[in-house]
Backbone as CSV, one residue per row, in Angstrom:
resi,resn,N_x,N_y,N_z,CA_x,CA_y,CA_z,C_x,C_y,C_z
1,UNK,-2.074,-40.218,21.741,-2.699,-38.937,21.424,-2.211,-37.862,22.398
2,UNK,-1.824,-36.780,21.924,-1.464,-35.628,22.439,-2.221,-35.270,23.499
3,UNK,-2.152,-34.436,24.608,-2.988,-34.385,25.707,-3.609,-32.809,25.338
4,UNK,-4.565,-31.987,25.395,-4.917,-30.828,25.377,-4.077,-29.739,25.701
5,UNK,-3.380,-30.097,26.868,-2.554,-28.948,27.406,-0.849,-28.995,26.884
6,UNK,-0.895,-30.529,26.662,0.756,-30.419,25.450,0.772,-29.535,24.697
7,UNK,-0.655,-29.902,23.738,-1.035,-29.328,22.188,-0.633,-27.609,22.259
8,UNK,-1.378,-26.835,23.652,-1.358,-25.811,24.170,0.009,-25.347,24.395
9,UNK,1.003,-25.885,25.261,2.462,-25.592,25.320,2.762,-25.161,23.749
10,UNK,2.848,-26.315,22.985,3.372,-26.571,21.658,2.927,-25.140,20.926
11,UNK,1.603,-25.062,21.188,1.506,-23.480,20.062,1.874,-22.315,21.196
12,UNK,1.835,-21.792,22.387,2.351,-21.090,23.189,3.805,-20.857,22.215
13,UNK,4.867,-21.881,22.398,5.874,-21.885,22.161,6.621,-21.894,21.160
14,UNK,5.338,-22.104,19.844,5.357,-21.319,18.283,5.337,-20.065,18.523
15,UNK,4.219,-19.604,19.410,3.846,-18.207,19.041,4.909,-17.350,19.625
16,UNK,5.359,-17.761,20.771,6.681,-17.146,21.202,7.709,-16.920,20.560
17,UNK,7.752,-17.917,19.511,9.014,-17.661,18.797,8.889,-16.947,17.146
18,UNK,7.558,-17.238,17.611,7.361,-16.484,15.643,7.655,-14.517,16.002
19,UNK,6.514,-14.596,17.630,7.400,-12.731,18.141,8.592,-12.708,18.878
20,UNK,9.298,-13.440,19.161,10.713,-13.069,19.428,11.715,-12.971,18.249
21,UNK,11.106,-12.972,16.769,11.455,-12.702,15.340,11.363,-11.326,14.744
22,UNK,9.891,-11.063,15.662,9.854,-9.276,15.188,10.281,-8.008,15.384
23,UNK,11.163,-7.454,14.792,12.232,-6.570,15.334,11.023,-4.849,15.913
24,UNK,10.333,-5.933,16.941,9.663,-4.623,17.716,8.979,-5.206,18.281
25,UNK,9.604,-4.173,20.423,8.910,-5.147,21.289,7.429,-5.214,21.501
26,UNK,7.406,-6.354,21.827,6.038,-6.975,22.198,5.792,-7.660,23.489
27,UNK,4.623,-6.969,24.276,4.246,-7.618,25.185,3.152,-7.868,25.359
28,UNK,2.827,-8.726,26.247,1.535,-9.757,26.110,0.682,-9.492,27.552
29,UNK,-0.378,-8.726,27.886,-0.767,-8.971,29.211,-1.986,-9.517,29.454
30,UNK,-1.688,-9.848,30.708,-3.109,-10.888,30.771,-4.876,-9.819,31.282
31,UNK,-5.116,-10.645,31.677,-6.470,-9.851,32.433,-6.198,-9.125,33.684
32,UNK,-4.793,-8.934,34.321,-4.600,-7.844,35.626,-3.731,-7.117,35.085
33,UNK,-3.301,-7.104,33.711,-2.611,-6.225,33.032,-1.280,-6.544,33.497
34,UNK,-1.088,-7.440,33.786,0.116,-8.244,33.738,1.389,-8.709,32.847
35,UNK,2.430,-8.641,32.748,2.893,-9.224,31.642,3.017,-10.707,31.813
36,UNK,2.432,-11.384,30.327,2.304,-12.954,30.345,3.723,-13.183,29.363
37,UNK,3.684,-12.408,28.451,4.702,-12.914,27.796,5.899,-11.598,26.899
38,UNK,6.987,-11.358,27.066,8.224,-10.458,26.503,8.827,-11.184,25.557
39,UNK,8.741,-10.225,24.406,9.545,-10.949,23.282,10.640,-10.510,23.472
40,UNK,11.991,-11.166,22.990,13.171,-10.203,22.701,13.582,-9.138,22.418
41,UNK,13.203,-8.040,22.025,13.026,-7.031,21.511,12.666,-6.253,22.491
42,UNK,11.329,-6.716,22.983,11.028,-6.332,24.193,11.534,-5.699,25.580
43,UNK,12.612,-7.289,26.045,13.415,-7.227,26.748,14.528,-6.471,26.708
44,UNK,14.849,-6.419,25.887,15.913,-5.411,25.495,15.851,-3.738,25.652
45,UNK,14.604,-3.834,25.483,14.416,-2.347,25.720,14.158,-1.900,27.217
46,UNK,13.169,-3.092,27.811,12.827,-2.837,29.224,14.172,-2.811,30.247
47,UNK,15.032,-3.941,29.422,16.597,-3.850,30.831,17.610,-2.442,30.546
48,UNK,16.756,-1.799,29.731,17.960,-0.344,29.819,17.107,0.372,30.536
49,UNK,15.721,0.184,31.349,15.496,0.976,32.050,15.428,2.634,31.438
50,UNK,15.335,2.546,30.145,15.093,4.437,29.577,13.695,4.690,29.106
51,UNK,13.023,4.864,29.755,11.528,5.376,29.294,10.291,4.047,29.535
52,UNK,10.657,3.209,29.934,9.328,1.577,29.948,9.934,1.037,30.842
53,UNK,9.221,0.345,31.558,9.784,-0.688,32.388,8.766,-2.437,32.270
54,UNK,9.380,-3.141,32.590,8.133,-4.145,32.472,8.267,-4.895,33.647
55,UNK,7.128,-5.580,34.535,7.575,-6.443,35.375,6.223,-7.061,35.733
56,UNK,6.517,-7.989,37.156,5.110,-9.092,37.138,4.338,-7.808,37.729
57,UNK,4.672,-6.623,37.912,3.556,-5.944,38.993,3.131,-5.256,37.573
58,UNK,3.384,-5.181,36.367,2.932,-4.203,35.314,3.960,-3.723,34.644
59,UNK,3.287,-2.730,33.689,4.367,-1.666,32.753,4.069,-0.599,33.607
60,UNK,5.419,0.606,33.171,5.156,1.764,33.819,6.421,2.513,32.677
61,UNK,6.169,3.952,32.809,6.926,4.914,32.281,7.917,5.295,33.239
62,UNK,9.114,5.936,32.754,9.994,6.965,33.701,9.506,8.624,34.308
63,UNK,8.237,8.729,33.346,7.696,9.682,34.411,6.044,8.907,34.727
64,UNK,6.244,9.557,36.455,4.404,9.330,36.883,3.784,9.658,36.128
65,UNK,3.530,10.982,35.196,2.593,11.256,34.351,2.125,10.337,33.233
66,UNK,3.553,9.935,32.794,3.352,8.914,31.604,2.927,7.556,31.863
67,UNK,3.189,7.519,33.127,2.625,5.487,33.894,1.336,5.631,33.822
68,UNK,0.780,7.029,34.458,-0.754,7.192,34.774,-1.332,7.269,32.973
69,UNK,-1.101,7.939,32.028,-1.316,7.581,30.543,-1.137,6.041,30.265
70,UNK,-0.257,5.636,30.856,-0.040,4.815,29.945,-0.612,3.193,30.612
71,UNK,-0.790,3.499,31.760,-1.992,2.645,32.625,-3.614,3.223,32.319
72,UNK,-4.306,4.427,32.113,-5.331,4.980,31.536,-5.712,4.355,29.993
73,UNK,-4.476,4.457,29.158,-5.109,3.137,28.079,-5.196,1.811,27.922
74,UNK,-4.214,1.350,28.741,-4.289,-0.302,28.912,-5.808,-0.371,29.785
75,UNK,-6.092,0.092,30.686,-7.777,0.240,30.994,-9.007,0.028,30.346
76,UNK,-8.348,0.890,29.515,-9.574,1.507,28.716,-9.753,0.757,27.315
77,UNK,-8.652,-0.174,26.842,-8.101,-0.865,26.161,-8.979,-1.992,26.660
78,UNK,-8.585,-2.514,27.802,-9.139,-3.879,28.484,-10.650,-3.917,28.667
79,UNK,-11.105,-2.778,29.193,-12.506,-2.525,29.614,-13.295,-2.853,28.499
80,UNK,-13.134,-2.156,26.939,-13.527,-2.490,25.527,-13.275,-4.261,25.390
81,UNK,-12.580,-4.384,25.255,-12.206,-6.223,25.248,-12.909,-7.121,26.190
82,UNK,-13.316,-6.527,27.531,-14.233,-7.302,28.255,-15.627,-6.868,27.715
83,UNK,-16.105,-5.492,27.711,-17.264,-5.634,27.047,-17.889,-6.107,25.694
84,UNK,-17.087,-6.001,24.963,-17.620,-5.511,23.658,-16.860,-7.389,22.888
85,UNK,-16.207,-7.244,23.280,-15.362,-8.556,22.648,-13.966,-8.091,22.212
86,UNK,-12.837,-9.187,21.709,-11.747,-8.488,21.353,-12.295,-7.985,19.829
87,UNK,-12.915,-8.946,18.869,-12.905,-8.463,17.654,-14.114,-7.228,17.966
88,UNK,-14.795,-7.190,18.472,-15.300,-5.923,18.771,-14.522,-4.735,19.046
89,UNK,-13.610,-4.570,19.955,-13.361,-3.676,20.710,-11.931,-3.104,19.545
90,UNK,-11.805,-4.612,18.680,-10.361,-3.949,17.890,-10.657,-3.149,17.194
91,UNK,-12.104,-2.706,16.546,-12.350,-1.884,15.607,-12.219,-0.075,16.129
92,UNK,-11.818,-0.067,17.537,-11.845,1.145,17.621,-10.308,1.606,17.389
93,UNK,-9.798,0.558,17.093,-8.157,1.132,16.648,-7.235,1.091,17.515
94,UNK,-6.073,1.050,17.406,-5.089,0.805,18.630,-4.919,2.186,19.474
95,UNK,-4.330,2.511,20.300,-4.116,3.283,21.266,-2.366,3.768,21.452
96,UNK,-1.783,4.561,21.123,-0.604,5.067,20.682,0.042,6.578,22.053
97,UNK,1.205,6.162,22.548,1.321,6.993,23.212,2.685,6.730,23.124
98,UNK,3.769,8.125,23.167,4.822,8.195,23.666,5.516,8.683,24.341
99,UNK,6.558,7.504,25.144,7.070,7.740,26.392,8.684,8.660,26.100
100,UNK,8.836,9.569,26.992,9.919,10.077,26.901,10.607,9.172,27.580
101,UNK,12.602,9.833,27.185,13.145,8.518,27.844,13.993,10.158,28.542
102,UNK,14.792,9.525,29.867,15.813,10.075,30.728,16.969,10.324,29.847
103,UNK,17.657,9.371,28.954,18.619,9.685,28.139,18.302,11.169,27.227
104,UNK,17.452,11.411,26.943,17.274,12.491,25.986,16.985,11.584,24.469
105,UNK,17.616,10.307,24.669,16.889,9.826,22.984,15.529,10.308,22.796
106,UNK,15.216,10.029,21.480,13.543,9.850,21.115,12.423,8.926,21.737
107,UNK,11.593,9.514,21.815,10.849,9.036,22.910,10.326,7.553,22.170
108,UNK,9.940,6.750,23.037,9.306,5.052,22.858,8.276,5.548,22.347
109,UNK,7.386,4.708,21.489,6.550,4.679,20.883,5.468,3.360,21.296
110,UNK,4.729,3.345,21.868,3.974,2.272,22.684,2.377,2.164,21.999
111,UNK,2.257,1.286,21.452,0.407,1.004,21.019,0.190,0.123,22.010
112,UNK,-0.974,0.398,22.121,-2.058,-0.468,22.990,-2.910,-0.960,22.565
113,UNK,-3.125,-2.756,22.241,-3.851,-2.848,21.255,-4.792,-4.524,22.087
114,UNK,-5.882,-4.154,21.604,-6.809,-5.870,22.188,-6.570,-6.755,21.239
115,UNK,-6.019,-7.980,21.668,-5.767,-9.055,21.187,-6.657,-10.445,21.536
116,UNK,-6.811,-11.785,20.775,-7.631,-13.073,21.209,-6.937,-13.432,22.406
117,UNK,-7.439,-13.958,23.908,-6.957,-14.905,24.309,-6.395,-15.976,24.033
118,UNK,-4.980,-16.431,24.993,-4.094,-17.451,24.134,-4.806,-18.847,24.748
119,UNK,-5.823,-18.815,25.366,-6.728,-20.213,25.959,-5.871,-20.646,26.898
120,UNK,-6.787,-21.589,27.968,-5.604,-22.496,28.401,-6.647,-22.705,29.974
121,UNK,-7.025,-21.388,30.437,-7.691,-21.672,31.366,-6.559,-21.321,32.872
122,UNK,-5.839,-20.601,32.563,-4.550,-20.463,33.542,-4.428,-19.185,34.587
123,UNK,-5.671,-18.455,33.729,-5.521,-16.948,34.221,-4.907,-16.134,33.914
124,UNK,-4.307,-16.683,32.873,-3.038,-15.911,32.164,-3.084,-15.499,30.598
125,UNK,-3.930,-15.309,30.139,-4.709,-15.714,28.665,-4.456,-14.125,28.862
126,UNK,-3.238,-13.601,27.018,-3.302,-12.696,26.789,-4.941,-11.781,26.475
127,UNK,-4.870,-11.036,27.350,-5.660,-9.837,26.560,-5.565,-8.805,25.731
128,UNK,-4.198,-8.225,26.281,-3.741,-6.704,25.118,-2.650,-7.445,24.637
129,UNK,-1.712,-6.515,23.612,-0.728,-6.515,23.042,0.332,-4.719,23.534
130,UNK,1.272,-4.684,24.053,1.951,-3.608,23.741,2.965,-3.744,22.835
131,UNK,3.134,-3.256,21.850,4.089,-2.768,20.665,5.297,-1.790,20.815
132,UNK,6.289,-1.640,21.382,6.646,-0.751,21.493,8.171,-0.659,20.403
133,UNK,8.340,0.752,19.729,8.789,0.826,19.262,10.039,2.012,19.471
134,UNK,11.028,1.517,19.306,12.306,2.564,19.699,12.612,3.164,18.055
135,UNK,12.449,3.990,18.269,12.813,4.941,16.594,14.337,5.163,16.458
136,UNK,15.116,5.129,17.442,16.769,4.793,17.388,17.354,3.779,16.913
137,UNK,16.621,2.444,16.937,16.517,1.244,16.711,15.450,1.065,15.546
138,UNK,14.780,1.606,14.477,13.945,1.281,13.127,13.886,0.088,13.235
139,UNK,12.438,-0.510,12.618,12.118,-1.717,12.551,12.307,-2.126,11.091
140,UNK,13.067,-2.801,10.509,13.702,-3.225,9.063,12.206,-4.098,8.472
141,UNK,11.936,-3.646,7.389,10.331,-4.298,6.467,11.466,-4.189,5.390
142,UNK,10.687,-5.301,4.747,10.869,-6.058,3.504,10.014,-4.942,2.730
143,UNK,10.247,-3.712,2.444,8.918,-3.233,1.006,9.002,-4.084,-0.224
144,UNK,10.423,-4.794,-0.463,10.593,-4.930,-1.772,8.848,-6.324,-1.736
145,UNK,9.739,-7.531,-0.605,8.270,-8.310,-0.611,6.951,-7.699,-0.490
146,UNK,6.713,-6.492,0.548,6.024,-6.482,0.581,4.967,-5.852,-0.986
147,UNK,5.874,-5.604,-1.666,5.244,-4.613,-2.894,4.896,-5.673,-3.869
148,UNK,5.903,-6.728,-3.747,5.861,-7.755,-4.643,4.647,-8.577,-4.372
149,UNK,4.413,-8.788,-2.680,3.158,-9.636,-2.680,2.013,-9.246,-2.871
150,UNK,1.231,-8.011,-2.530,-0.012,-6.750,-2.424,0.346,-6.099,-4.100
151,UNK,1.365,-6.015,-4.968,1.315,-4.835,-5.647,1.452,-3.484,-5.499
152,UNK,1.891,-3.475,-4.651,2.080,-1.936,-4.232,3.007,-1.219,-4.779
153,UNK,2.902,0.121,-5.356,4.152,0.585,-5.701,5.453,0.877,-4.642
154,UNK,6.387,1.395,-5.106,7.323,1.731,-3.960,7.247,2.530,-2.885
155,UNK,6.489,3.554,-3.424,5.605,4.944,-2.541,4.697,4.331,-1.196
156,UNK,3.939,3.190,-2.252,3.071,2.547,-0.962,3.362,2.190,0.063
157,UNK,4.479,1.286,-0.680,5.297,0.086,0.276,5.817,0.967,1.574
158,UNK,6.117,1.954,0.707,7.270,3.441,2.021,6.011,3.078,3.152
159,UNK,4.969,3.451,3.047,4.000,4.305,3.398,3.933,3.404,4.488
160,UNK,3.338,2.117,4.056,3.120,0.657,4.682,4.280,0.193,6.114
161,UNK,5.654,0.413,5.758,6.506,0.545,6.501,6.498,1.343,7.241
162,UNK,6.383,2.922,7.193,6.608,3.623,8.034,5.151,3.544,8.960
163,UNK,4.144,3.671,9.223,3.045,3.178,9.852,3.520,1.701,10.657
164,UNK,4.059,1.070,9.999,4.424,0.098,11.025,5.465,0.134,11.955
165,UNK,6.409,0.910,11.837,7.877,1.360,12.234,6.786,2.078,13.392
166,UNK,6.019,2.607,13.420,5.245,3.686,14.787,4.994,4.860,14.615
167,UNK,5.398,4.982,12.606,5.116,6.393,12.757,3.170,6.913,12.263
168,UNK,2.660,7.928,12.627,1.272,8.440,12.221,1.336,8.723,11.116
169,UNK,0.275,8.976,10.193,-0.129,9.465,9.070,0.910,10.953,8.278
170,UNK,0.719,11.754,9.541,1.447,13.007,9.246,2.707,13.184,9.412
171,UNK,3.643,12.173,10.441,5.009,11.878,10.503,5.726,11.204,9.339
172,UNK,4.560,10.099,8.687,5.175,9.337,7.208,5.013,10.565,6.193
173,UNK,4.124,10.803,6.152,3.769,12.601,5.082,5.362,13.612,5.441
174,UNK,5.891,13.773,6.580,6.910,14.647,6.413,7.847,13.461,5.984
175,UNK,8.225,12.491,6.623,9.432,11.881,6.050,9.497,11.764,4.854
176,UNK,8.575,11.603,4.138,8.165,11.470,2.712,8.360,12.902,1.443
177,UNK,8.221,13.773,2.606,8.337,14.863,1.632,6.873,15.452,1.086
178,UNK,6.054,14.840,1.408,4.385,14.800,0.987,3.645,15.671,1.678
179,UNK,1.992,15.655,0.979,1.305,16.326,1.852,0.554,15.156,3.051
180,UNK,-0.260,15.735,3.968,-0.625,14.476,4.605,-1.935,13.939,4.014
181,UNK,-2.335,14.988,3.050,-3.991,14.352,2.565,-3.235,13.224,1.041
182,UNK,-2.315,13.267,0.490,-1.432,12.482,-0.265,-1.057,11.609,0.778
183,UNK,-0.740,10.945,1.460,-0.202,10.586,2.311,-1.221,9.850,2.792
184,UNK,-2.256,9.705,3.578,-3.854,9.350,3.755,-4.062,8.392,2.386
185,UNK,-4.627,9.162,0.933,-4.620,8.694,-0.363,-3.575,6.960,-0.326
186,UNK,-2.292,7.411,-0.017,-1.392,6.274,-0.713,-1.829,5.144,0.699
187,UNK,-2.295,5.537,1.876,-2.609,4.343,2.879,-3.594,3.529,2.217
188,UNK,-5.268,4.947,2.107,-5.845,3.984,1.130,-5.811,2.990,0.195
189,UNK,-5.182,3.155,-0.627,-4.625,2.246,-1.816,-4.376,1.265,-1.393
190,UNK,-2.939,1.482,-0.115,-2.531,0.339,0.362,-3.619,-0.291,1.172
191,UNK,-4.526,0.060,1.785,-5.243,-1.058,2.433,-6.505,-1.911,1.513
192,UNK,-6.781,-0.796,0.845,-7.513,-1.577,-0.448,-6.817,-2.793,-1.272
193,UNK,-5.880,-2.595,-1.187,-4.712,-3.518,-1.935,-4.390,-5.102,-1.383
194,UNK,-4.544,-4.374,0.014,-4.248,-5.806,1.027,-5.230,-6.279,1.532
195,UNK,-6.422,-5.498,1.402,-7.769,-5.763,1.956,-7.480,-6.071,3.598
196,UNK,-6.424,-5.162,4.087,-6.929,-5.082,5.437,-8.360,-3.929,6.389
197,UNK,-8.465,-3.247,5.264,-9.472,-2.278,5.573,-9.031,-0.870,6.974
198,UNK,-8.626,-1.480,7.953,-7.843,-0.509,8.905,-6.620,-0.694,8.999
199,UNK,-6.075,0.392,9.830,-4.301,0.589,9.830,-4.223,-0.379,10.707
200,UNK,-4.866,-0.895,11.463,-4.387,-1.882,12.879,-4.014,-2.411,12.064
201,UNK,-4.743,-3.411,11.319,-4.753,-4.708,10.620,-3.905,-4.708,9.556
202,UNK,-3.518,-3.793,8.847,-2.626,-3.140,8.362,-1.204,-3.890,9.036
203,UNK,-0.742,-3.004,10.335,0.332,-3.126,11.013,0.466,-4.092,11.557
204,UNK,-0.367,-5.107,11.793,-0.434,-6.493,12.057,-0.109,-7.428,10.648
205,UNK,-0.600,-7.165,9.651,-0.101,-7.973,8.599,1.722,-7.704,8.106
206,UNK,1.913,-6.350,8.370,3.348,-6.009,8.026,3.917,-6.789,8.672
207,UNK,3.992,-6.277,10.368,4.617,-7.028,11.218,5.389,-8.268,11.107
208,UNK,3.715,-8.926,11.064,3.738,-10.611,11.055,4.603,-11.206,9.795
209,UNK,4.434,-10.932,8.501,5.008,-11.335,7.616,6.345,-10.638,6.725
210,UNK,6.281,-9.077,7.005,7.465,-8.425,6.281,8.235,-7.920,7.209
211,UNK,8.853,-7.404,8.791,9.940,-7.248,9.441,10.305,-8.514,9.610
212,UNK,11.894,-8.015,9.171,13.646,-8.804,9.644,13.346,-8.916,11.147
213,UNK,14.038,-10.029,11.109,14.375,-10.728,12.342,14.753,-10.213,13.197
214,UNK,15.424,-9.775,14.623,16.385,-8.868,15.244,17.710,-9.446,15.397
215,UNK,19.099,-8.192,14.866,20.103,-8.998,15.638,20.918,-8.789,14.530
């Protein structure tokens, strides 16, 4: 019989590899706001050093202003997750900020979001999730699956994607050509459709099952 803490490695090292699949980084921190775990994607973005950094002492931005933001929601992020619970605290929605980069590209796109502990008893048991998304680099979704599995029309599917790619309500409304209260309308649909009810859960179901691989 398997020992408790094998069993534990064994899904650790699923889950690692199911997000080192999602073409958008992800990091994992623990309860000192630590990073526990960098997906590929991740890494990639943190070793160019343009706008994020990641390390055992924390995340930080290329400007102080943006470290102090962007340490102010992982806080405030965590503080909700210790009080309230994670499925508590997720209902207030993720936390979205972006970092300028030194190159002059488009700035990172970073959510801050409360996630379950990964168990284990180590001290190291994710608490948040950071998402970060490089808009130079688009995150590739399947709409065609995704329209095919939910029903969604093509409009939706857009809609569904771009919300997950990092963009807001009113950024998918201009790319789209739309208004943003049209734009709002076609989310509805789509979450009625998928019965995720919020955009988190939303961008967590895309994620997980409709972005390409990286690479």
């Amino acid at each position: 019989m398997m020992r408790s803490d094998s069993v534990l490695d064994v899904v650790r090292k699923a889950y690692g590899a199911v997000l080192d699949r999602l073409d958008v980084g992800v990091i994992l921190l623990d309860a000192m706001g630590r990073p526990s775990f960098i997906n590929a994607r991740a890494a990639d973005i943190t070793a160019r050093g343009d706008g994020f950094n990641a390390g055992r002492a924390g995340v930080t931005a290329s400007l102080p202003a943006e470290t102090r933001a962007l340490q102010a929601a992982i806080a405030a992020a965590m503080a909700e997750a210790t009080a309230a619970g994670v499925r508590a605290a997720g209902e207030a929605g993720p936390r979205r900020l972006y970092l300028s980069r030194p190159s002059g590209l488009a700035p990172l796109a970073v959510t801050v979001m409360p996630v379950a502990g990964t168990g284990g008893g180590d001290g190291q048991e994710a608490r948040l999730a950071l998402f970060v998304v490089d808009p130079e680099a688009p995150t590739r979704i399947d709409t065609c699956g995704l329209g095919a599995a939910y029903g969604l029309t093509p409009r939706e599917a857009t809609v569904a994607a771009l919300l997950s790619r990092g963009s807001d309500v009113a950024q998918a409304a201009k790319t789209l050509g739309i208004g943003v209260s049209s734009a709002r309308q076609y989310l509805k649909r789509v979450l009625d459709k998928t019965g995720t009810r919020r955009q988190a859960n939303l961008v967590r179901l895309v994620l997980r099952s409709f972005a390409d691989s990286y690479g």
